[in-house]
N, C-alpha and C positions, 0 to 999 in steps of 0.2 A: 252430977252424973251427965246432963245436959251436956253441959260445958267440955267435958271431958271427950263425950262422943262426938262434939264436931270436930274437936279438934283432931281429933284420929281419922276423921274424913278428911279434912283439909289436908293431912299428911297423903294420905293415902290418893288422893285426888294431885300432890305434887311428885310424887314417884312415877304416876301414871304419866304427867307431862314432861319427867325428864328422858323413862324410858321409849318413849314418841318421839321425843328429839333423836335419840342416838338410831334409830331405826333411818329417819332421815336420813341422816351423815353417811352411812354405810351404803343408802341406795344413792346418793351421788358418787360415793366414790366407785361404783362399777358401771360407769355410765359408758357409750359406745366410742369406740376410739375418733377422734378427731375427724371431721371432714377434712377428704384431700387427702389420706393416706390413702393410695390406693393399694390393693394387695398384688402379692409377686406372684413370679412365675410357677402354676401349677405343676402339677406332678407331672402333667403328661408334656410340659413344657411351653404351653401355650404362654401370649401373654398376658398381662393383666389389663387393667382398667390403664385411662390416662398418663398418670404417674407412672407408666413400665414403658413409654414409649423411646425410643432409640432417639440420642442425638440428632439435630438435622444435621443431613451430608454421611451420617456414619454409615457404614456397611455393615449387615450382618456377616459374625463371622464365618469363614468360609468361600463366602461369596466376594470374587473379584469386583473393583469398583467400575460403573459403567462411566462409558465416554461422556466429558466432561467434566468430570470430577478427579481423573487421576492425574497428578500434576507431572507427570511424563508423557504425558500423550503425546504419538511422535504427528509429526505434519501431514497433514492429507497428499496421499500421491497424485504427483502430477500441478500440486499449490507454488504458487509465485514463478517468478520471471526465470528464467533457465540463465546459470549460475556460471561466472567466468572465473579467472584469477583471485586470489584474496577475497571471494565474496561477492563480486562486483557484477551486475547483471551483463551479460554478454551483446556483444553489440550485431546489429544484425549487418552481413555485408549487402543488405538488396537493399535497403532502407535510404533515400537521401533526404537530408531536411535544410531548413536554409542556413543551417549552420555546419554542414556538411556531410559526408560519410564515414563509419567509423572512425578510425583511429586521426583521418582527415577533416579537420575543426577547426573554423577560422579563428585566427589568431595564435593556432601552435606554432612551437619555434622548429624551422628547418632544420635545427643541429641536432634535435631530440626524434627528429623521424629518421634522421640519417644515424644515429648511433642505433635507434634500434634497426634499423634493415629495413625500413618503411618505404623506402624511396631508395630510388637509383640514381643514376647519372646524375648531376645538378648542373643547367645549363645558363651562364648568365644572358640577359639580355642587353637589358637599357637600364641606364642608371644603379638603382639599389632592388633592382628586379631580376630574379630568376627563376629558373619552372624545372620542373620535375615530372615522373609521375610514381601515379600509385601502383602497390602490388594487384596481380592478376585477381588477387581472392576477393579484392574491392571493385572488380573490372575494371581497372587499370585506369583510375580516373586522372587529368590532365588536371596537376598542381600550381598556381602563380603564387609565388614568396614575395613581401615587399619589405624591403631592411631586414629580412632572418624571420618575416613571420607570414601566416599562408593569410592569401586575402579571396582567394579565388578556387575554388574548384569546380571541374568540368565534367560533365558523363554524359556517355554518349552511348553506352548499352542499353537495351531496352529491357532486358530484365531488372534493370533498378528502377525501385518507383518511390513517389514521395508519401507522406504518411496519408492524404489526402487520395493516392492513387494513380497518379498523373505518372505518364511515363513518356519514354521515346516512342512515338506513333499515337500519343493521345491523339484526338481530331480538337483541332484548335477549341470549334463551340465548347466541346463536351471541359474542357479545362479549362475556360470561362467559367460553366457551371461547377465546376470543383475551387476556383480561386475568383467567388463573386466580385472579391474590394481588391484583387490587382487592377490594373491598367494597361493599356500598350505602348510601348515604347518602339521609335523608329530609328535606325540606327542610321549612319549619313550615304548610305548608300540606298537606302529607303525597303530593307530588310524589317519584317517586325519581330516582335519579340511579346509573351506577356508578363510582367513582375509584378511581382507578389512579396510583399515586404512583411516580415515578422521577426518583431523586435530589430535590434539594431543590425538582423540579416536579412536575407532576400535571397528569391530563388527566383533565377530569370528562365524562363522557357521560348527557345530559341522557334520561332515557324519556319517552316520548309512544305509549299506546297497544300498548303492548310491544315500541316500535322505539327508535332514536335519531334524536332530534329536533334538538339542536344538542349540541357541542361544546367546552367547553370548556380551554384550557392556559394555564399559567402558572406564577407561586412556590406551591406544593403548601397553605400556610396559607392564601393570599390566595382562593385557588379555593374552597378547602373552604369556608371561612366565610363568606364571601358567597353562595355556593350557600342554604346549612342555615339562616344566619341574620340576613342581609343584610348585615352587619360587613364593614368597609373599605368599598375602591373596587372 
């Protein structure tokens, strides 16, 4: 009888631990949804936690996208250089530099300022030299050609200045202080002049009285020696 009532404990004590087991199993399977889901958008619309956040760069919708981010943006008014023919930045006619004035550039060919109407009369000199001049809109600057191509132009308006400033009537000192690394140059009559060489051009600034009187630019050799000793065109 012993024998028999343990043994119906021993059962009874093994039911007990399988149904503890399954009690188990049932409370992991209802466990809380995963870290990192965050929930969506409530009823009233709001948004959720981290997870419901917007694309970066996206727009909500409705709302137009603000500057910067819309890849139409048109150019700010009044941005970059004022615009000529095909694109090309427009040239200014006050402007002289040691490579010339607008359309007036050392080493253009005579033929191509004379088929566009750039130039008038063409008057030969000496040798493979002849001179022209420019339209009124450039103030009418004084052209030297040497074999078909310009070596030399002259101004003598004082509304044209160089990019440094310097014009007709600068006072000599003050155009020293604007072209510190020129020099003077005396011509054989013992006239002076100051030159200022940049790159393989030069702008020679003629004195008159202790001011400037005209202007010279062009290829930096053809300027200087024609100045100092009449040589070239």
């Amino acid at each position: 009888m012993r024998l028999r009532h343990a043994t119906l404990a021993v059962a009874a004590l093994t039911l007990l631990g399988v149904a503890a087991c399954g009690d188990d199993s049932d409370d992991k399977g209802s466990a809380a949804p995963a870290a990192g889901v965050s929930a969506g958008p409530s009823a009233g619309g709001a948004l959720g936690g981290p997870g419901a956040s917007a694309a970066p760069g996206a727009s909500a919708p409705g709302i137009p996208p603000t500057e910067g981010t819309s890849p139409t943006k048109p150019p700010k008014k009044g941005g970059g250089a004022a615009q000529g023919p095909a694109g090309k930045p427009k040239i200014s006619p006050d402007v002289l530099t040691a490579a010339g004035i607008g359309p007036y550039t050392a080493g253009v060919a005579q033929s191509e300022l004379k088929s566009a109407d750039l130039i008038g009369k063409v008057t030969a000199t000496k040798d493979t030299c002849t001179t022209a001049k420019g339209l009124g809109e450039y103030h009418t600057p004084a052209l030297a050609f040497a074999a078909g191509r310009l070596q030399r132009v002259t101004v003598t308006s004082p509304e044209v200045a160089t990019p440094a400033g310097a014009k007709v009537g600068t006072g000599y000192a003050g155009l020293k202080a604007l072209y510190p690394n020129g020099k003077q140059l005396d011509d054989w009559l013992g006239a002076s002049a100051w030159y200022a060489v940049d790159g393989g051009n030069a702008l020679l600034f003629r004195i008159k009285a202790d001011k400037v009187a005209a202007i010279d630019a062009g290829a930096a050799t053809a300027v200087q020696f024609f100045y100092t000793d009449k040589q070239g065109c």
